[in-house]
MARBADO-911250 format. One record per atom (N, C-alpha, C): residue number from 1; residue in one letter; chain; atom name; x, y negated, z. Coordinates in nm, 3 decimals, decimal comma. Atoms other than C-alpha are relative to their C-alpha. Example, Ala and Ser with C-alpha at 12.3 -4.5 7.8 and 13.67 -1.06 7.14 Angstrom:
<rotis>
@pos->1; code->a; unit->A; site->N; px->0,089; py->0,119; pz->0,000;
@pos->1; code->a; unit->A; site->CA; px->1,230; py->0,450; pz->0,780;
@pos->1; code->a; unit->A; site->C; px->0,090; py->-0,120; pz->0,000;
@pos->2; code->s; unit->A; site->N; px->-0,082; py->0,119; pz->-0,006;
@pos->2; code->s; unit->A; site->CA; px->1,367; py->0,106; pz->0,714;
@pos->2; code->s; unit->A; site->C; px->-0,077; py->-0,109; pz->0,073;
</rotis>
This chain:
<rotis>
@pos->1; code->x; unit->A; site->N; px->0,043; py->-0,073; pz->-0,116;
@pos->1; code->x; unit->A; site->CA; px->-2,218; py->-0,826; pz->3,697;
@pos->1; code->x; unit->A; site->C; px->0,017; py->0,148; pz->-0,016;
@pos->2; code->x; unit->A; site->N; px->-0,033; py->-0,160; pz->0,074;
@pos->2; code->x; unit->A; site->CA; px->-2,188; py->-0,458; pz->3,773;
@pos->2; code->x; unit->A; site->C; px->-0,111; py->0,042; pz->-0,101;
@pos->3; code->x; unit->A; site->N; px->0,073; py->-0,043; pz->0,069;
@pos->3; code->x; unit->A; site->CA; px->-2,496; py->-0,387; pz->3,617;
@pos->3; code->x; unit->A; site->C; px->0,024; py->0,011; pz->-0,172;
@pos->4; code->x; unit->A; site->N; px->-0,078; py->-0,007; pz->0,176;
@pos->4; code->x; unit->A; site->CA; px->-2,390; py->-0,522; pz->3,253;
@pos->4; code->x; unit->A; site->C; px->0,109; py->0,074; pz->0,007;
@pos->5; code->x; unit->A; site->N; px->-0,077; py->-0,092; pz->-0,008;
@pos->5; code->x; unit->A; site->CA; px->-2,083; py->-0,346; pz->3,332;
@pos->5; code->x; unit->A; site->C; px->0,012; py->0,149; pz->0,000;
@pos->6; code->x; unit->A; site->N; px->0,027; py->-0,216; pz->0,062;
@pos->6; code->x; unit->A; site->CA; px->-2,181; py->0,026; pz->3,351;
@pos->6; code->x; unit->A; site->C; px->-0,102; py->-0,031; pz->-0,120;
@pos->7; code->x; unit->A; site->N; px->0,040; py->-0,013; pz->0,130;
@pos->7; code->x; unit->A; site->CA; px->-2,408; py->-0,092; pz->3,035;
@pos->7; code->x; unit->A; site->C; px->0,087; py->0,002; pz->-0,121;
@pos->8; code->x; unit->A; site->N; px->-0,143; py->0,002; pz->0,070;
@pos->8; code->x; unit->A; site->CA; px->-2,078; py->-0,211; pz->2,879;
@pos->8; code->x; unit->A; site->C; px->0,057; py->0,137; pz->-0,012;
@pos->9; code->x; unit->A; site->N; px->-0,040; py->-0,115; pz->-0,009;
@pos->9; code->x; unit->A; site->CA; px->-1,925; py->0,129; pz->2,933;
@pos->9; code->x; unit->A; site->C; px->-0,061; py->0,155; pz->-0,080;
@pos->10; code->x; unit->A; site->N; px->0,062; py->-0,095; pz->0,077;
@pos->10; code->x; unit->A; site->CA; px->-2,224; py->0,323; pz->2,876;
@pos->10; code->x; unit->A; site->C; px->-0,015; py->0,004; pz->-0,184;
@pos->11; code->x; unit->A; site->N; px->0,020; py->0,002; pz->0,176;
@pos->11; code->x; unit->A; site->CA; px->-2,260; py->0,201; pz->2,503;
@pos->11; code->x; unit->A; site->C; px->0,132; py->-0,004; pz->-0,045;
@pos->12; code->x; unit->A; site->N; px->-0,042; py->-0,027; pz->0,071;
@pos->12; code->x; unit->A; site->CA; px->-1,936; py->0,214; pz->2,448;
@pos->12; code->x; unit->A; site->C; px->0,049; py->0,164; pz->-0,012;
@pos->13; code->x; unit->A; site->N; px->-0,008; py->-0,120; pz->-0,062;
@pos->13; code->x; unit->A; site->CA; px->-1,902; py->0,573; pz->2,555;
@pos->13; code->x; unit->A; site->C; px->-0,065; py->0,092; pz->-0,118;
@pos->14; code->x; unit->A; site->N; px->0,045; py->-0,089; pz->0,144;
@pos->14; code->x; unit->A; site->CA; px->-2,178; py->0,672; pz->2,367;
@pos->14; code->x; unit->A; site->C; px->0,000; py->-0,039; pz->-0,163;
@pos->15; code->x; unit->A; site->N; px->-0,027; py->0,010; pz->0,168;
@pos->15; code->x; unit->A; site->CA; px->-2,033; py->0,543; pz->2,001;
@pos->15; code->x; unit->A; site->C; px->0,141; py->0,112; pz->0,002;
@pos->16; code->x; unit->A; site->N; px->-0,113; py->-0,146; pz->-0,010;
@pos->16; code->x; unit->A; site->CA; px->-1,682; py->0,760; pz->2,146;
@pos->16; code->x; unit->A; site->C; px->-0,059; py->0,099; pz->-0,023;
@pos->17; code->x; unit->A; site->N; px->0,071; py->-0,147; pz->-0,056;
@pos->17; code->x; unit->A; site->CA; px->-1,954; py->1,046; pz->2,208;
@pos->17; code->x; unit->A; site->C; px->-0,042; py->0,049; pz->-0,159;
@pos->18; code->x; unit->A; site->N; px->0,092; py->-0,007; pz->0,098;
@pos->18; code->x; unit->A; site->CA; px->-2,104; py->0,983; pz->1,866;
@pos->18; code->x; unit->A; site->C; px->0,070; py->0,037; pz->-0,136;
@pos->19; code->x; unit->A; site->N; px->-0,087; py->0,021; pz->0,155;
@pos->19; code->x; unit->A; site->CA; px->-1,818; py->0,973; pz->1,619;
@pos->19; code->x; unit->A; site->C; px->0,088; py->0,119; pz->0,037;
@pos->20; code->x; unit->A; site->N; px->-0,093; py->-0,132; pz->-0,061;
@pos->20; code->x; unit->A; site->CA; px->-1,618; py->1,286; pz->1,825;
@pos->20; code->x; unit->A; site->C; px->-0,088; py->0,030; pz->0,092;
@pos->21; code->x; unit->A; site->N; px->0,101; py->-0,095; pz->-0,076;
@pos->21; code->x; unit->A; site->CA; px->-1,906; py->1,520; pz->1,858;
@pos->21; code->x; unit->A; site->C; px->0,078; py->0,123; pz->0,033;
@pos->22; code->x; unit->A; site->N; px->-0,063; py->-0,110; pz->0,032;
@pos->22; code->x; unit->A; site->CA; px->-1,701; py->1,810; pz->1,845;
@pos->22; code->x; unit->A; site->C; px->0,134; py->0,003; pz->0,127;
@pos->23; code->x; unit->A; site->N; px->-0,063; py->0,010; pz->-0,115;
@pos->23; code->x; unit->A; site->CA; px->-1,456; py->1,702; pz->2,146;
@pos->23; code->x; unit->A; site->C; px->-0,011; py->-0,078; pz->0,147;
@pos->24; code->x; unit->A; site->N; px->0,029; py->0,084; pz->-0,156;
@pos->24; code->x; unit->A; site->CA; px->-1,455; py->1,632; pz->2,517;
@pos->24; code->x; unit->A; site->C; px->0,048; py->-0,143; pz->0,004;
@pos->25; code->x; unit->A; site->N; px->-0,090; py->0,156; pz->-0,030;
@pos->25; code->x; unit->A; site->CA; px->-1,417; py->1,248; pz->2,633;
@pos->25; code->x; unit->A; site->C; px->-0,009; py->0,048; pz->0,108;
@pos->26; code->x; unit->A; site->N; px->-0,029; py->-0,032; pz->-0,123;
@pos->26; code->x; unit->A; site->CA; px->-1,302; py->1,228; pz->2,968;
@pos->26; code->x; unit->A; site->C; px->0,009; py->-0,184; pz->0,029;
@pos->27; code->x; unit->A; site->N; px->-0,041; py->0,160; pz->-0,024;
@pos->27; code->x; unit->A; site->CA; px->-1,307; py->0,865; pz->3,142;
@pos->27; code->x; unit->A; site->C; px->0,130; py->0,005; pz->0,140;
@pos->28; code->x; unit->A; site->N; px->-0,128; py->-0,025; pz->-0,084;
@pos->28; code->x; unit->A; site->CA; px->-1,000; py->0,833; pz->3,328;
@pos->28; code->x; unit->A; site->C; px->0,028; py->-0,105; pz->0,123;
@pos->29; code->x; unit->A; site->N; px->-0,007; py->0,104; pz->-0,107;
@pos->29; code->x; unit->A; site->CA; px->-1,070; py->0,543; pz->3,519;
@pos->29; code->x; unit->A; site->C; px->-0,027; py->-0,184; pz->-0,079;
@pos->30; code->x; unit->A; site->N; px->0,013; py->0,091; pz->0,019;
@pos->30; code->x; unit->A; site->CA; px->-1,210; py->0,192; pz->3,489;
@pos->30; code->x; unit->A; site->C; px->-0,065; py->0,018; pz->-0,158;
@pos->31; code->x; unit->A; site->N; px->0,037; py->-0,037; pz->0,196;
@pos->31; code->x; unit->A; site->CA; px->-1,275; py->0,125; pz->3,090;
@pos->31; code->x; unit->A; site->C; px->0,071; py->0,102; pz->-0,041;
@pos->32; code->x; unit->A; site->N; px->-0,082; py->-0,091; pz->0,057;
@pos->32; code->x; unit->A; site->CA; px->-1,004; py->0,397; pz->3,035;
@pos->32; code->x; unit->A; site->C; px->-0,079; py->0,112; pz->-0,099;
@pos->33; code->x; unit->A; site->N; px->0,078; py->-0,142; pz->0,052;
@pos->33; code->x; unit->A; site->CA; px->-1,122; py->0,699; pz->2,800;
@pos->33; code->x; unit->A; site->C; px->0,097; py->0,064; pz->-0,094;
@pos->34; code->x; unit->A; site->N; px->-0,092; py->-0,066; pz->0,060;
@pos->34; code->x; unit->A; site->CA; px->-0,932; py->0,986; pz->2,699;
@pos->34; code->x; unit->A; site->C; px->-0,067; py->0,097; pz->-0,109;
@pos->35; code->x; unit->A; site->N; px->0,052; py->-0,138; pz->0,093;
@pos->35; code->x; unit->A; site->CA; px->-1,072; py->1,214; pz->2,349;
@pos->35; code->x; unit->A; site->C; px->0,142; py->0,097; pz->0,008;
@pos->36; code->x; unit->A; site->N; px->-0,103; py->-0,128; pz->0,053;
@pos->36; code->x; unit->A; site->CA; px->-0,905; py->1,579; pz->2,311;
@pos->36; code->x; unit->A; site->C; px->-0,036; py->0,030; pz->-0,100;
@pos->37; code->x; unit->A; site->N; px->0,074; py->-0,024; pz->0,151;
@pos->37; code->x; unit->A; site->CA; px->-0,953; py->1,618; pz->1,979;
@pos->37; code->x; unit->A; site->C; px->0,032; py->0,150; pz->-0,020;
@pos->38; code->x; unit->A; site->N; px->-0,020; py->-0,180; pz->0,024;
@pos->38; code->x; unit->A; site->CA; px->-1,023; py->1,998; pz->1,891;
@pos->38; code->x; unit->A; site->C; px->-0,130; py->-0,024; pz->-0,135;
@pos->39; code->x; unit->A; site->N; px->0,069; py->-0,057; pz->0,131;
@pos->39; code->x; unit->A; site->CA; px->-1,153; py->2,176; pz->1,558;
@pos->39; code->x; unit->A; site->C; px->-0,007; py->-0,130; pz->-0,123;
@pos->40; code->x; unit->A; site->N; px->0,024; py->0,071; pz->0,156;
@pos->40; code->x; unit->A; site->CA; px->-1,337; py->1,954; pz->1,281;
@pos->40; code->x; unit->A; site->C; px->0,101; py->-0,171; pz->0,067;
@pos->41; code->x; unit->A; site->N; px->-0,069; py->0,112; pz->-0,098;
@pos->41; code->x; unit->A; site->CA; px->-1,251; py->1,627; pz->1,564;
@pos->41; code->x; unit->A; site->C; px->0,188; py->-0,072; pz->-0,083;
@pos->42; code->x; unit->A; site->N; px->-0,139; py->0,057; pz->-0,035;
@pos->42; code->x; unit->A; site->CA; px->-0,899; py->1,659; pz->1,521;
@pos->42; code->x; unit->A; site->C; px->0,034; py->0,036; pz->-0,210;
@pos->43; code->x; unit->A; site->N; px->-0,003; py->0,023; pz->0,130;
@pos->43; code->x; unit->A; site->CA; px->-0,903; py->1,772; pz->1,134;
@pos->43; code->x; unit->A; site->C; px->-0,001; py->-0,097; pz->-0,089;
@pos->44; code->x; unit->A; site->N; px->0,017; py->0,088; pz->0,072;
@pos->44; code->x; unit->A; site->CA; px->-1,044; py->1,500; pz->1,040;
@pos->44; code->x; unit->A; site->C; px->0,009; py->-0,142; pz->0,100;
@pos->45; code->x; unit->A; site->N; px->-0,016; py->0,111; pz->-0,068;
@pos->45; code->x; unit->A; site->CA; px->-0,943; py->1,248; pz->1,301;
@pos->45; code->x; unit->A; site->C; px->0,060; py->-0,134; pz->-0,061;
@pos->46; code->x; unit->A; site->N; px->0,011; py->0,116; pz->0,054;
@pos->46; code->x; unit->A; site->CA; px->-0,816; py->0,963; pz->1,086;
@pos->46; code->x; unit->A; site->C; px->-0,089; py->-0,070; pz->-0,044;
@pos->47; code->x; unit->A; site->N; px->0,144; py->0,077; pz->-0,039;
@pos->47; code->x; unit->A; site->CA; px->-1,146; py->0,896; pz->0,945;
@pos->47; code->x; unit->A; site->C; px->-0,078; py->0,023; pz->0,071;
@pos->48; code->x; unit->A; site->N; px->0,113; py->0,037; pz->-0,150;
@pos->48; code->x; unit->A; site->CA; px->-1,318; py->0,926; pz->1,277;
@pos->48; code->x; unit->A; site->C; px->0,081; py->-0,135; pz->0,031;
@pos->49; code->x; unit->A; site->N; px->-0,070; py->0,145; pz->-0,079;
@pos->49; code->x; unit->A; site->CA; px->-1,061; py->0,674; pz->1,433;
@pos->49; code->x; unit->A; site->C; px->-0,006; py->-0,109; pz->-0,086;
@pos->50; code->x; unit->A; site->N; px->0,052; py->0,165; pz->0,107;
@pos->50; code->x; unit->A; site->CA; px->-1,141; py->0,431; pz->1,119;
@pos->50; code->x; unit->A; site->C; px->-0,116; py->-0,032; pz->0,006;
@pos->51; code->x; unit->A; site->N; px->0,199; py->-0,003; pz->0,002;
@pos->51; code->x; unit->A; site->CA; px->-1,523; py->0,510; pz->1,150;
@pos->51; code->x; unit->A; site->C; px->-0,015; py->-0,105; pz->0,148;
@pos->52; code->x; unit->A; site->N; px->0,025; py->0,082; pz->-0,137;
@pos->52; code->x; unit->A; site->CA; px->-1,495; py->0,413; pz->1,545;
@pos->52; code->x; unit->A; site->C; px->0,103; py->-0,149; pz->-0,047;
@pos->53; code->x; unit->A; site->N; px->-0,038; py->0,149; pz->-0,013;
@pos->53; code->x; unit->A; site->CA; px->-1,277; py->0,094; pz->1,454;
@pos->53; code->x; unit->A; site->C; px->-0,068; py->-0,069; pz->-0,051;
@pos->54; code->x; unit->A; site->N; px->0,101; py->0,047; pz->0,044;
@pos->54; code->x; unit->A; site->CA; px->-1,553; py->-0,001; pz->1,243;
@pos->54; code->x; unit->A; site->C; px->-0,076; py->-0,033; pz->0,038;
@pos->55; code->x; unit->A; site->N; px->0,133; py->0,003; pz->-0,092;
@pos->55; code->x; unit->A; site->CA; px->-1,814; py->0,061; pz->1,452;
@pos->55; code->x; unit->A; site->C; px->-0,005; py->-0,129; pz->0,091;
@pos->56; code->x; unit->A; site->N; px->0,020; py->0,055; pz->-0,145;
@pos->56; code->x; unit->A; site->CA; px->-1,691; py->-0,124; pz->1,736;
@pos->56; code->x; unit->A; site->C; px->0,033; py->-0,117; pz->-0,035;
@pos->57; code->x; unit->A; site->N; px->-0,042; py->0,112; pz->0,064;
@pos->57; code->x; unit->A; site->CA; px->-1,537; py->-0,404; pz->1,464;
@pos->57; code->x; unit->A; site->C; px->-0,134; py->-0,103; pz->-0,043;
@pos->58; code->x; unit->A; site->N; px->0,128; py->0,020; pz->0,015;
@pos->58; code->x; unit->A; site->CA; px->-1,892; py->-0,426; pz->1,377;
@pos->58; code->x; unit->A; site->C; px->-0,084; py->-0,069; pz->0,101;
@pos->59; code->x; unit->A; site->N; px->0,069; py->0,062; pz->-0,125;
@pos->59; code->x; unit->A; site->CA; px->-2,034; py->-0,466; pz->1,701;
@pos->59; code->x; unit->A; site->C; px->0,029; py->-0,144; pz->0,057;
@pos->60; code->x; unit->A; site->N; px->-0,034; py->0,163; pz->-0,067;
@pos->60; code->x; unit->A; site->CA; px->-1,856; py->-0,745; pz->1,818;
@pos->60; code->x; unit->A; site->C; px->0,036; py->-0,085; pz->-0,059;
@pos->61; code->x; unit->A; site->N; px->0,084; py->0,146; pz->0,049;
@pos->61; code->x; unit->A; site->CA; px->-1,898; py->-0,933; pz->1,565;
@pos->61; code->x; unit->A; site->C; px->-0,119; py->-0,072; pz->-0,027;
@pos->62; code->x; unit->A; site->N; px->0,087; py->0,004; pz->-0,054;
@pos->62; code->x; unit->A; site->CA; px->-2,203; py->-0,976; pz->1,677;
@pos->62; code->x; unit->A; site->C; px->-0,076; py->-0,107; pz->0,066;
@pos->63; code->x; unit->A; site->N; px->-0,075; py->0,096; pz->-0,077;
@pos->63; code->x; unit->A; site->CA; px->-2,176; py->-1,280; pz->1,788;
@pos->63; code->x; unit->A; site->C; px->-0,201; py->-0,050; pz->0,107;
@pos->64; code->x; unit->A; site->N; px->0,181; py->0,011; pz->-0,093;
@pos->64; code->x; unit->A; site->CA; px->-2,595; py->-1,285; pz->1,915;
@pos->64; code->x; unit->A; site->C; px->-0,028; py->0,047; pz->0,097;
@pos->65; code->x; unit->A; site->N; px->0,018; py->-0,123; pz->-0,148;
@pos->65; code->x; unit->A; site->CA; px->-2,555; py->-1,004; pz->2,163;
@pos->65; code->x; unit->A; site->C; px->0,042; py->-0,133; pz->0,079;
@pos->66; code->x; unit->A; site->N; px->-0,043; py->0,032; pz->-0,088;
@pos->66; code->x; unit->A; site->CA; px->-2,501; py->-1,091; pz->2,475;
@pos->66; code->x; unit->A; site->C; px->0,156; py->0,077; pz->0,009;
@pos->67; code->x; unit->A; site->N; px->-0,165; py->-0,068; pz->-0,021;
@pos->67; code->x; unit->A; site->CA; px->-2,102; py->-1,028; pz->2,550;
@pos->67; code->x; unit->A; site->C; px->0,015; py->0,164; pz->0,063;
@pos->68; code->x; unit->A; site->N; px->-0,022; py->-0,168; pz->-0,058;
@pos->68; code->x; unit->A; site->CA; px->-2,202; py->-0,654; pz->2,764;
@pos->68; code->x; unit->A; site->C; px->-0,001; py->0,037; pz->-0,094;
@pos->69; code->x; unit->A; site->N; px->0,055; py->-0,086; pz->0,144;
@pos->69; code->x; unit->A; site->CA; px->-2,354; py->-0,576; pz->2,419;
@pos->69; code->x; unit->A; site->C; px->0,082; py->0,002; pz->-0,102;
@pos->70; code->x; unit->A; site->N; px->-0,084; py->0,052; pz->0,131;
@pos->70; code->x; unit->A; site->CA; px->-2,057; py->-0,688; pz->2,185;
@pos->70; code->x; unit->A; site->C; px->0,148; py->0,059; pz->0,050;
@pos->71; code->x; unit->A; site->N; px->-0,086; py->-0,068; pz->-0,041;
@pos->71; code->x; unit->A; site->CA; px->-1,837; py->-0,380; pz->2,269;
@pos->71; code->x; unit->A; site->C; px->0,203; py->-0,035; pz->-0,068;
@pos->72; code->x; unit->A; site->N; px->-0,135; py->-0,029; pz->0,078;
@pos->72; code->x; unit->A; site->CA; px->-1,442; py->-0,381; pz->2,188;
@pos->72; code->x; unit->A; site->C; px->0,081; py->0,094; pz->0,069;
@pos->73; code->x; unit->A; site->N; px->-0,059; py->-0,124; pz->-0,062;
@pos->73; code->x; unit->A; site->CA; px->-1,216; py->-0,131; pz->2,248;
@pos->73; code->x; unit->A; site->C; px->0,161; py->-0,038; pz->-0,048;
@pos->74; code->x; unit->A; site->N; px->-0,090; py->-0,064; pz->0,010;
@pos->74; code->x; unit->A; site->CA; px->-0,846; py->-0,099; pz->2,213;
@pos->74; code->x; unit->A; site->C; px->0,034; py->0,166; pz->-0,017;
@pos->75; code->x; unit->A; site->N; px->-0,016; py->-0,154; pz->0,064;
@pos->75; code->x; unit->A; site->CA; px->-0,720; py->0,269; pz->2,024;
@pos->75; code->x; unit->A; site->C; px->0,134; py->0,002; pz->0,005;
@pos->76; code->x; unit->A; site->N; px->-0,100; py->-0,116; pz->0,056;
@pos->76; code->x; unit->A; site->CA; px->-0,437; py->0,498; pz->2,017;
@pos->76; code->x; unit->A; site->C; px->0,015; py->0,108; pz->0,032;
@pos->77; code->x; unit->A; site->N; px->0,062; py->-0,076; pz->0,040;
@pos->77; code->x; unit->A; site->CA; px->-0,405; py->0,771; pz->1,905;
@pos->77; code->x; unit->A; site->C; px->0,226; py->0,104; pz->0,010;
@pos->78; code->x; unit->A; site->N; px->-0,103; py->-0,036; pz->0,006;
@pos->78; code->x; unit->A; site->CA; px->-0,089; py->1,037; pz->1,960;
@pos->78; code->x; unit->A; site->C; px->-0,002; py->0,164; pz->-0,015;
@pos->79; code->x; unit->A; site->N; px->0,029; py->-0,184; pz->0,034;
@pos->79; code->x; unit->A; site->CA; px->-0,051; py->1,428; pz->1,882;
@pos->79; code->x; unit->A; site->C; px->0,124; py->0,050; pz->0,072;
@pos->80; code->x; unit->A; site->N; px->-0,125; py->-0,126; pz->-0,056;
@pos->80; code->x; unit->A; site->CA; px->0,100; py->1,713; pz->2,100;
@pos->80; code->x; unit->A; site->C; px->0,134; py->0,016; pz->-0,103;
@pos->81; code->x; unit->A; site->N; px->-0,113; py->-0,065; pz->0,055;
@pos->81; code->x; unit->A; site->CA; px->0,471; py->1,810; pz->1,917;
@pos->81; code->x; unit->A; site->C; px->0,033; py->0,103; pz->0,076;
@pos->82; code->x; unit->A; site->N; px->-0,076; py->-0,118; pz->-0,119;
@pos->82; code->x; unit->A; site->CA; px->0,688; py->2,097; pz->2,020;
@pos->82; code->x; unit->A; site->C; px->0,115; py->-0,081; pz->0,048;
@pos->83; code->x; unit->A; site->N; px->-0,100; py->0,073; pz->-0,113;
@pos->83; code->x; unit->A; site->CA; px->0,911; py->1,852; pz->2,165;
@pos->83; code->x; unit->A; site->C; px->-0,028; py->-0,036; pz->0,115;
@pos->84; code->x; unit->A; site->N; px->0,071; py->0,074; pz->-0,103;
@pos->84; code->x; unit->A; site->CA; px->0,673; py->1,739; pz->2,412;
@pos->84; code->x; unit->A; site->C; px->0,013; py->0,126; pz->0,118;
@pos->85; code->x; unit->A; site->N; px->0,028; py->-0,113; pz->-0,108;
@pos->85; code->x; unit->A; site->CA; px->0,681; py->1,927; pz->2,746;
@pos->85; code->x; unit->A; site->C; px->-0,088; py->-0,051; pz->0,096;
@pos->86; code->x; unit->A; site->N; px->0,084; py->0,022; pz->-0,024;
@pos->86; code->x; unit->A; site->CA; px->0,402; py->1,804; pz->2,857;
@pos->86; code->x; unit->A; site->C; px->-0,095; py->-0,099; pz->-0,027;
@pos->87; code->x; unit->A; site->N; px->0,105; py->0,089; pz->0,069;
@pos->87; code->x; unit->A; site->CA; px->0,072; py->1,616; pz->2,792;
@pos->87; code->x; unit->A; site->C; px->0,050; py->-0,158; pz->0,097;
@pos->88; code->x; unit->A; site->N; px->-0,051; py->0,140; pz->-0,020;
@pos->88; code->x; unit->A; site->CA; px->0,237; py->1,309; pz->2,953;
@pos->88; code->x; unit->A; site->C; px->0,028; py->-0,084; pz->-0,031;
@pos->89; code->x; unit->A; site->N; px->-0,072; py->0,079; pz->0,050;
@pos->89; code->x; unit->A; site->CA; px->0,436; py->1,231; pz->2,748;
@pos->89; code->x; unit->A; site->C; px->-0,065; py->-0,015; pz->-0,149;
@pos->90; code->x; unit->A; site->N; px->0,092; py->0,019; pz->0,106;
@pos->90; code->x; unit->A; site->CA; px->0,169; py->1,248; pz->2,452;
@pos->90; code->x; unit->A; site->C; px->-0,104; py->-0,109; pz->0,026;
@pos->91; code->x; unit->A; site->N; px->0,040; py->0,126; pz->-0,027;
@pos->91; code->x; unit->A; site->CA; px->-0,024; py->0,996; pz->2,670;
@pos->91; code->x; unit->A; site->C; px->0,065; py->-0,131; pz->0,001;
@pos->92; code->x; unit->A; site->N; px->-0,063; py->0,115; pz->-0,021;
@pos->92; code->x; unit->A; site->CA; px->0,219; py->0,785; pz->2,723;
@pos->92; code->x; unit->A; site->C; px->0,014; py->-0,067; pz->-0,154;
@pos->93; code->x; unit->A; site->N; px->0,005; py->0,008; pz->0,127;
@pos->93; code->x; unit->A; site->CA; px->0,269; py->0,767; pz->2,328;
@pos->93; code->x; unit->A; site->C; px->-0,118; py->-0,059; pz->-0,068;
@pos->94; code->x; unit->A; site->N; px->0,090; py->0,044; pz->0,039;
@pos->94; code->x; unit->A; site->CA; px->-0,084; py->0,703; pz->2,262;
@pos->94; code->x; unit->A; site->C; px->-0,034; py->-0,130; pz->0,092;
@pos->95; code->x; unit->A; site->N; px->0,008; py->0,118; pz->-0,049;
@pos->95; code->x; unit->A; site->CA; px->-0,069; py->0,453; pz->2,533;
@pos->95; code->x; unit->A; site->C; px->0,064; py->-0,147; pz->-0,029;
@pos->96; code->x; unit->A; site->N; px->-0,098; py->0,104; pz->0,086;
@pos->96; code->x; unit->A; site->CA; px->0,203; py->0,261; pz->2,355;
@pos->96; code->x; unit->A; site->C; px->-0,051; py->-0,065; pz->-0,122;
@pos->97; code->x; unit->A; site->N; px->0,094; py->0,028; pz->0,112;
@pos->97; code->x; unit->A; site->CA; px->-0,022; py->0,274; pz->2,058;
@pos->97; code->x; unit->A; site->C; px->-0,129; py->-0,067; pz->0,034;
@pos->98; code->x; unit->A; site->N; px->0,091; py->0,122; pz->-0,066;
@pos->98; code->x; unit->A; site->CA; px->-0,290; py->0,143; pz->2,245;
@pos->98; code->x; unit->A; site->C; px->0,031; py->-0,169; pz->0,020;
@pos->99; code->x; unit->A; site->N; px->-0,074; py->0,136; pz->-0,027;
@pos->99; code->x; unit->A; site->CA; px->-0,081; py->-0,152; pz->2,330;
@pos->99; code->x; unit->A; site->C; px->0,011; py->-0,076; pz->-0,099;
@pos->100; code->x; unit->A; site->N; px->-0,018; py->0,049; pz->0,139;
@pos->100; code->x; unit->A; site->CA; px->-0,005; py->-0,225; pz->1,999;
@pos->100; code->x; unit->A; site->C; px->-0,122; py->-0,045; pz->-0,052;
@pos->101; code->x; unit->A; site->N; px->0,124; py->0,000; pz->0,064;
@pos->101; code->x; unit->A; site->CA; px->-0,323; py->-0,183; pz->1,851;
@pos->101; code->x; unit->A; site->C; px->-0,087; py->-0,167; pz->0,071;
@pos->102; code->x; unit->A; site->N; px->0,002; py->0,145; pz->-0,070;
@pos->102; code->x; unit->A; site->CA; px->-0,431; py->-0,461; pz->2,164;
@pos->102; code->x; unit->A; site->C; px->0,034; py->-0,133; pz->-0,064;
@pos->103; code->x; unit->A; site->N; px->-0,051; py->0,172; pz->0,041;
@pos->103; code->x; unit->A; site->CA; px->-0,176; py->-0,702; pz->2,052;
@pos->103; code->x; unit->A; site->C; px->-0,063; py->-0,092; pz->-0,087;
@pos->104; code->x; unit->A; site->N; px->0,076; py->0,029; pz->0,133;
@pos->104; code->x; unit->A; site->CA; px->-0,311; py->-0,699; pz->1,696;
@pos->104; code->x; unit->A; site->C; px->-0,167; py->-0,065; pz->0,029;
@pos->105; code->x; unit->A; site->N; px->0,202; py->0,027; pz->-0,081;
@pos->105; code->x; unit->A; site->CA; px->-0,709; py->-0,737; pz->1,854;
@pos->105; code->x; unit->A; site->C; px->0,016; py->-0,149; pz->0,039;
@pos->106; code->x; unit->A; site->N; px->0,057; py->0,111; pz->-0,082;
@pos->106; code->x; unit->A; site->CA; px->-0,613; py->-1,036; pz->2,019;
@pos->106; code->x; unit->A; site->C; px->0,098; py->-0,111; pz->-0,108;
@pos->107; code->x; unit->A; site->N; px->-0,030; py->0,064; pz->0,082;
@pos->107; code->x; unit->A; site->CA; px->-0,390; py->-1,199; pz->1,738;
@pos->107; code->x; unit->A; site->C; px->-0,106; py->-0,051; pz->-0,121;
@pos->108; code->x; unit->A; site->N; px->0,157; py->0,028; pz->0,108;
@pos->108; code->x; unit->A; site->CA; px->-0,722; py->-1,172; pz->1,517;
@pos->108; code->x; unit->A; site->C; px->-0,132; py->-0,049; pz->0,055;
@pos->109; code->x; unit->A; site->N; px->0,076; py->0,078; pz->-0,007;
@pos->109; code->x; unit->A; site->CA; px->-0,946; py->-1,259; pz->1,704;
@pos->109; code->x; unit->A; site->C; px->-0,019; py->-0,059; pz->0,136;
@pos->110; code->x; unit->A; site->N; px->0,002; py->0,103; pz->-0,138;
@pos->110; code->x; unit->A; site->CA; px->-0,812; py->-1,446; pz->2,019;
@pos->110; code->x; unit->A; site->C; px->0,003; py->0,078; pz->0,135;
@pos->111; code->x; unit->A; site->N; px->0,017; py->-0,059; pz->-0,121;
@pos->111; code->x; unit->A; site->CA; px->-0,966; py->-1,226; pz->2,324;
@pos->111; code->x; unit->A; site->C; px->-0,127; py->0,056; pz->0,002;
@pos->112; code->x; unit->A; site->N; px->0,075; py->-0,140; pz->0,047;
@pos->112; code->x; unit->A; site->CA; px->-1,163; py->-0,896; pz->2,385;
@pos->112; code->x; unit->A; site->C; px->-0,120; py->-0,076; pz->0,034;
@pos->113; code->x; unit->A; site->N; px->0,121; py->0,049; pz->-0,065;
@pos->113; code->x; unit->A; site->CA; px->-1,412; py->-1,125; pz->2,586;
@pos->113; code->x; unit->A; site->C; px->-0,079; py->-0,126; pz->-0,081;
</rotis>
């Protein structure tokens, strides 16, 4: 229902919020969510993005929650170059990586739901 649904969102929002204190999330639509990683964020963004795969690897295995409560997420993850002429094409990159990352999620453990 919607209700579990913006709870779904909200918790997973705030573990994004929690592990990249230091940069804006932006929700882009639906489950979508975009981090800009700036300062310590983006310094040390490999172990943040292992910390949050943890987290959320954690959560849903979970298997007691109720399913709103047993968050998963799909990740990727892509960095500005000076080749890039615009942040488009740095989404689109991390969106590809997203995809990937997906495939793998559902080869291990079947489906996000």
């Amino acid at each position: 229902g919607h209700d579990a649904g913006d709870s779904y969102l909200k918790g997973c929002c705030r573990i994004i919020c929690e592990i990249f204190r230091k940069s804006p999330v932006y929700r882009i639509g639906g489950d979508e969510f975009v981090i800009v990683l700036m300062h310590h964020d983006y310094e040390h963004r490999i172990s943040l993005l292992e910390e949050l795969i943890q987290q959320f690897t954690e959560i849903y295995q979970q298997t007691e929650k109720d399913p709103w409560e047993r968050y998963s997420m799909s990740v990727g993850m892509a960095e500005y170059t000076l080749q890039d002429t615009s942040a488009e094409e740095v989404l689109k990159r991390a969106d590809s990586a997203m995809y990937t990352y997906k495939t793998e999620f559902k080869k291990k453990h079947g489906s996000y739901r």
